[in-house]
Z-matrix of the N, CA and C atoms (Angstrom, degrees):
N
C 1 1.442
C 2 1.530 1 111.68
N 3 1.241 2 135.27 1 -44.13
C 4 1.393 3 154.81 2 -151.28
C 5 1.912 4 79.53 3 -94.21
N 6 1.230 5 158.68 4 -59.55
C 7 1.145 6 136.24 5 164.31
C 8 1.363 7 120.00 6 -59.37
N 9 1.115 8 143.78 7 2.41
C 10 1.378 9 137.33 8 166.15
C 11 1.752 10 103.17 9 -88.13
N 12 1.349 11 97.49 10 -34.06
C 13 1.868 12 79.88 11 175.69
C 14 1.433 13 122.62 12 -72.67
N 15 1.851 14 107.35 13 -34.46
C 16 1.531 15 102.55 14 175.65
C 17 1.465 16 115.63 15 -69.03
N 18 1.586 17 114.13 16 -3.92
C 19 1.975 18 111.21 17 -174.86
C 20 1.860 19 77.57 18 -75.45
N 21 1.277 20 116.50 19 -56.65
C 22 1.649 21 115.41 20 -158.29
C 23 1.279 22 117.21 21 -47.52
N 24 1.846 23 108.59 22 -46.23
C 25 1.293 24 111.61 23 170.30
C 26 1.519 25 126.68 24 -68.51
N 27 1.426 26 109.94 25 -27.28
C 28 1.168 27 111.34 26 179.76
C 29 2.217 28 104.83 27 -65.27
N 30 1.227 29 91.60 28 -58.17
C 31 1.727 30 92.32 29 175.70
C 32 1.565 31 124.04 30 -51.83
N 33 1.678 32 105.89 31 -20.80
C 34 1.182 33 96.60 32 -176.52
C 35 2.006 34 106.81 33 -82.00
N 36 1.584 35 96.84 34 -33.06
C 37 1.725 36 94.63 35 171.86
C 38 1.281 37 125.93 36 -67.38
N 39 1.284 38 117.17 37 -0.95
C 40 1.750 39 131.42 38 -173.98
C 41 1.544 40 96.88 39 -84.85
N 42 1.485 41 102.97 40 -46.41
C 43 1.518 42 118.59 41 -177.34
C 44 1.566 43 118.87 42 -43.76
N 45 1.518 44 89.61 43 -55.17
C 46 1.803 45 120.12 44 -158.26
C 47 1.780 46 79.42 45 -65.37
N 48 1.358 47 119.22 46 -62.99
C 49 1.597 48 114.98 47 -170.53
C 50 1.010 49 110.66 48 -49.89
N 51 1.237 50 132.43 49 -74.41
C 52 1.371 51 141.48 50 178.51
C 53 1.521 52 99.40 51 -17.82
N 54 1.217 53 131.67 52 -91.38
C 55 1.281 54 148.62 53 151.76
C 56 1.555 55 113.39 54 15.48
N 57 1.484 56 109.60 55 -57.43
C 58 1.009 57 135.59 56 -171.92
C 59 1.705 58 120.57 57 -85.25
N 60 1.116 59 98.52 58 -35.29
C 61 1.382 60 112.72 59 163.04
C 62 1.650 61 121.00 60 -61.66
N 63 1.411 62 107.93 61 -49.79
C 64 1.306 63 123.12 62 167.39
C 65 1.578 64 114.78 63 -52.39
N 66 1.187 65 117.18 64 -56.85
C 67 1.464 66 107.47 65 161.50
C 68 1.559 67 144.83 66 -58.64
N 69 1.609 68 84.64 67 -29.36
C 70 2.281 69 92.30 68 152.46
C 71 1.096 70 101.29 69 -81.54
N 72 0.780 71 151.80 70 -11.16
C 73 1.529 72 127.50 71 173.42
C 74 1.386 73 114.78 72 -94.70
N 75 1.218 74 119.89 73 -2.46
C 76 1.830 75 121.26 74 178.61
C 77 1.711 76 88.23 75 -99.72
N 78 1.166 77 104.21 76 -48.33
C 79 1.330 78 103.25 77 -172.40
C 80 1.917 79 124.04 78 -43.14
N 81 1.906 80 88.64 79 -45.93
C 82 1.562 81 95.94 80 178.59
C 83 1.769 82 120.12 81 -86.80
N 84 1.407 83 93.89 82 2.50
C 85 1.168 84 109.89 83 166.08
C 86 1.661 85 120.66 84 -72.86
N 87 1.319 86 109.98 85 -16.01
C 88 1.394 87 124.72 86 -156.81
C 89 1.803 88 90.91 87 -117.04
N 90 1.718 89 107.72 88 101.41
C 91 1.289 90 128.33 89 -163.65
C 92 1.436 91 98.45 90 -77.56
N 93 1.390 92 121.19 91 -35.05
C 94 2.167 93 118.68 92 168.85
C 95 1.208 94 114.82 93 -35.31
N 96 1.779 95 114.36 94 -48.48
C 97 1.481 96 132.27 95 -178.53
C 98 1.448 97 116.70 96 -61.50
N 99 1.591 98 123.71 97 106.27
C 100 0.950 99 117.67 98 165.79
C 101 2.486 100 114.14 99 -65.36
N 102 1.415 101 97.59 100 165.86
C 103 1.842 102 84.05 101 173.06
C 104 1.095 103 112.79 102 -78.30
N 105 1.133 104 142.44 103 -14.33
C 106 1.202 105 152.48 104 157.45
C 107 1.581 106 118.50 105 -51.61
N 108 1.709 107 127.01 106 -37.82
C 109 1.063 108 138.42 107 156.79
C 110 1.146 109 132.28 108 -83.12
N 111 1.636 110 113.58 109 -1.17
C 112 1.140 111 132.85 110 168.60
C 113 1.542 112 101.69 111 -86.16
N 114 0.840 113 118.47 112 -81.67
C 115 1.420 114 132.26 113 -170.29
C 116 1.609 115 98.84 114 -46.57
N 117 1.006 116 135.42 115 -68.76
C 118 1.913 117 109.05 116 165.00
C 119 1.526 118 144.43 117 -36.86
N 120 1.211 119 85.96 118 -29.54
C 121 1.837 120 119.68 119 -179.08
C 122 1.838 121 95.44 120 -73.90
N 123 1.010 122 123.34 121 -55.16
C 124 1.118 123 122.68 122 178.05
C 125 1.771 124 114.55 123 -80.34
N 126 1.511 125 120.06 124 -19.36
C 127 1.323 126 104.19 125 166.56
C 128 2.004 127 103.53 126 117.72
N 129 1.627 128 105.33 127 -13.53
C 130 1.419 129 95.22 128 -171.50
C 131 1.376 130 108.02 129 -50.04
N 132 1.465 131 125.55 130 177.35
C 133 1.027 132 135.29 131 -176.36
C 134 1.547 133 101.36 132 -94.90
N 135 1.498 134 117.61 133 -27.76
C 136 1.616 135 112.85 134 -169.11
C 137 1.711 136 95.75 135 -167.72
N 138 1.384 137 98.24 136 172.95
C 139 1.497 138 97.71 137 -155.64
C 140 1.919 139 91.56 138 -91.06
N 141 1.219 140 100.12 139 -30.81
C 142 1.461 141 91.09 140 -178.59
C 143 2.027 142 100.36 141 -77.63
N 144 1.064 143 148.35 142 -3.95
C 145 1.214 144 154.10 143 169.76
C 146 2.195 145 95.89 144 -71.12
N 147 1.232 146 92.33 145 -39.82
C 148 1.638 147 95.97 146 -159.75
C 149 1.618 148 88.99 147 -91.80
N 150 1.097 149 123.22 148 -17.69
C 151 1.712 150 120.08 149 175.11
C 152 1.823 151 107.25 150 -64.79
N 153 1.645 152 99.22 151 -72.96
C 154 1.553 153 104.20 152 168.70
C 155 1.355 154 122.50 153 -47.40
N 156 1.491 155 124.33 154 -37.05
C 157 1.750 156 102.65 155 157.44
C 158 1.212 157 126.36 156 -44.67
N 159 0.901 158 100.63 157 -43.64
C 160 1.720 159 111.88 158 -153.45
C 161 1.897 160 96.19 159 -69.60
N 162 1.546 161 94.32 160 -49.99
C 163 2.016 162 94.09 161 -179.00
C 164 1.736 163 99.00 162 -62.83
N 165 0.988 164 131.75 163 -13.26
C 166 1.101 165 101.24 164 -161.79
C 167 1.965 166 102.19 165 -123.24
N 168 1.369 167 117.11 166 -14.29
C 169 1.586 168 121.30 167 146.96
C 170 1.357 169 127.91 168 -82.20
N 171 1.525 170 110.07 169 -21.76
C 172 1.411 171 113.50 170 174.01
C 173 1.326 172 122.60 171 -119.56
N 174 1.503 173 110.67 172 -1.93
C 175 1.816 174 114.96 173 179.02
C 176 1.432 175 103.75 174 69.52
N 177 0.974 176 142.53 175 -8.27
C 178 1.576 177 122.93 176 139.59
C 179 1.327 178 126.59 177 -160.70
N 180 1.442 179 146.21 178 172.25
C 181 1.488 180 150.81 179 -98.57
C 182 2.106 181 79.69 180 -108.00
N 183 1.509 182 101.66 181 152.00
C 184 1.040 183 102.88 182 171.16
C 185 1.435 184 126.60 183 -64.84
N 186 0.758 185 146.87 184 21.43
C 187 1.630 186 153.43 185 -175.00
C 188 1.655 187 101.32 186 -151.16
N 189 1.132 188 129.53 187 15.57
C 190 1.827 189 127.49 188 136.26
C 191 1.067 190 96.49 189 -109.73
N 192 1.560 191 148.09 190 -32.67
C 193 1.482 192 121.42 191 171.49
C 194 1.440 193 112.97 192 -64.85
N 195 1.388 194 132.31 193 -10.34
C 196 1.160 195 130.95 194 -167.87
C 197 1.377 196 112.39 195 -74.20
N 198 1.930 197 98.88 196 -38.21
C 199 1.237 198 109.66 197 -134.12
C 200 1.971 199 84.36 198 -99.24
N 201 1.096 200 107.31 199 -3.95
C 202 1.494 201 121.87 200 -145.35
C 203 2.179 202 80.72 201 -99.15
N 204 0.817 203 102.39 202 -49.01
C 205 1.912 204 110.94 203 -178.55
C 206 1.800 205 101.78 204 -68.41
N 207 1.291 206 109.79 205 -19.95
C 208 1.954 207 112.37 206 167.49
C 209 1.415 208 97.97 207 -59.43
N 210 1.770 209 109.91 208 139.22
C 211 1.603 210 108.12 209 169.52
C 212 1.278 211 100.33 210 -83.10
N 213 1.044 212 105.98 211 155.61
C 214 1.545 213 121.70 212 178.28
C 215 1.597 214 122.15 213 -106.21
C-alpha cells in the first residue's frame, strides 16, 4: 500500500513539471521577457537554479531554447 502512494506522488510531481515546463517554454517564447524576468515570474530562487531547470526539463540552457524557437 505505502508504494502505491509514492507511484501517485511520484506521477503527480511529473505532472506539476510537465505543467511547468510548458509555461517556460511560453514564457521564453515571449522575446519582451528578459531570463532574468522569467525566472522571478516563475518563482526560481536564482537564475542559475532557473538555468539547471531548464537543462534538465528542456535539454538545454534558457537562451539556446530561446534561440532554438527563432525561425531560421
Amino acid at each position: 500500500m505505502e508504494g502505491d502512494a509514492f507511484d501517485v506522488l511520484d506521477g503527480a510531481q511529473k505532472l506539476v513539471e510537465g505543467d511547468v515546463a510548458l509555461l517556460l517554454a511560453g514564457n521564453l517564447n515571449d522575446e519582451r521577457l528578459s531570463l532574468t524576468q522569467i525566472a522571478d515570474l516563475m518563482n526560481f530562487t536564482s537564475l542559475s537554479y532557473f538555468s539547471r531547470y531548464c537543462m534538465k526539463h528542456l535539454g538545454q540552457s534558457p537562451s539556446n531554447y530561446r534561440l532554438s524557437l527563432q525561425p531560421k
